[in-house]
Steps between C-alpha positions, in 0.01 A plus 500: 500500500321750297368445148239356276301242615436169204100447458424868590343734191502828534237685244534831415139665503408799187268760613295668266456854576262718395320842682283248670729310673627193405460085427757232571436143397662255749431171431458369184418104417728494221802646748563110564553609903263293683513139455154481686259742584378473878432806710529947470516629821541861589675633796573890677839508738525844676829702442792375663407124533725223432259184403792230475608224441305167405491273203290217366578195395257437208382812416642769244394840580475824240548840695343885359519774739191745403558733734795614690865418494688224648803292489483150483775276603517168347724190640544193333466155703418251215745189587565441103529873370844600366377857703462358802584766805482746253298834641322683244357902531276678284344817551109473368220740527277758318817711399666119366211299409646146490356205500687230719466114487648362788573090472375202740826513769605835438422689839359850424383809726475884464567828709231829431721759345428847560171620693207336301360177570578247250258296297580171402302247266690140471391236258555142653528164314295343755229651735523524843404203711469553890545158573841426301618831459769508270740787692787472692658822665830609615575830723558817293866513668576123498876479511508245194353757247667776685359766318545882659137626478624878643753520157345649187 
């Protein structure tokens, strides 16, 4: 099932032009997105890479692609969500600046559009802890999301 997931925000991002370039504020403290602040990390994917799925129990994450364009493919798991098995796309990147916050149980992944890498920073409500990592992962093509990564 296709559709909007409950507990994801998608924020539409305003660039302001000028014959310098341009400035686009992404995250803003009185947005109300992040119920905790813990970690910005920053990631490049080459073109054509599928980085997908996994989730995390605990932690909420908050998606802008910088550079690039991908799709990313959202499927929700949450036990108590009136979404739940509901798959979610939305197209992101420096031609749709978005800003994406993706909910604790809500698996999440991405596929490089086009033939730039992609650069990713995610915000995290928790930071990353190598002992107790807070990530489970599923296979890109696990039969239970069954999501068609070669459609468009």
């Amino acid at each position: 099932m296709m559709g909007d997931i409950q507990g994801v925000v998608v924020k539409e991002l305003v660039r302001h032009c000028d014959e310098r370039g341009y400035l686009v504020e992404i995250l803003r403290d009185d947005d109300g997105l992040l119920s905790r602040f813990g970690q910005s990390t920053y990631t490049l994917t080459y073109p054509g890479v599928i980085k997908a799925f996994h989730w995390h129990r605990f932690q909420d994450d908050l998606w802008f692609i910088a550079q690039g364009e991908a799709r990313v493919v959202l499927h929700d798991l949450r036990d108590d969500s009136p979404t739940r098995g509901v798959t979610q796309v939305i197209y992101a990147g420096e031609h749709r600046p978005l800003l994406i916050l993706i909910p604790a149980g809500v698996a999440h992944g991405y596929q490089v559009l086009g033939d730039r890498p992609l650069g990713l920073f995610y915000h995290t409500t928790r930071s990353y802890d190598p002992k107790r990592p807070d990530e489970e992962r599923i296979p890109y093509d696990d039969p239970s999301i069954g999501f068609d990564w070669g459609s468009r």
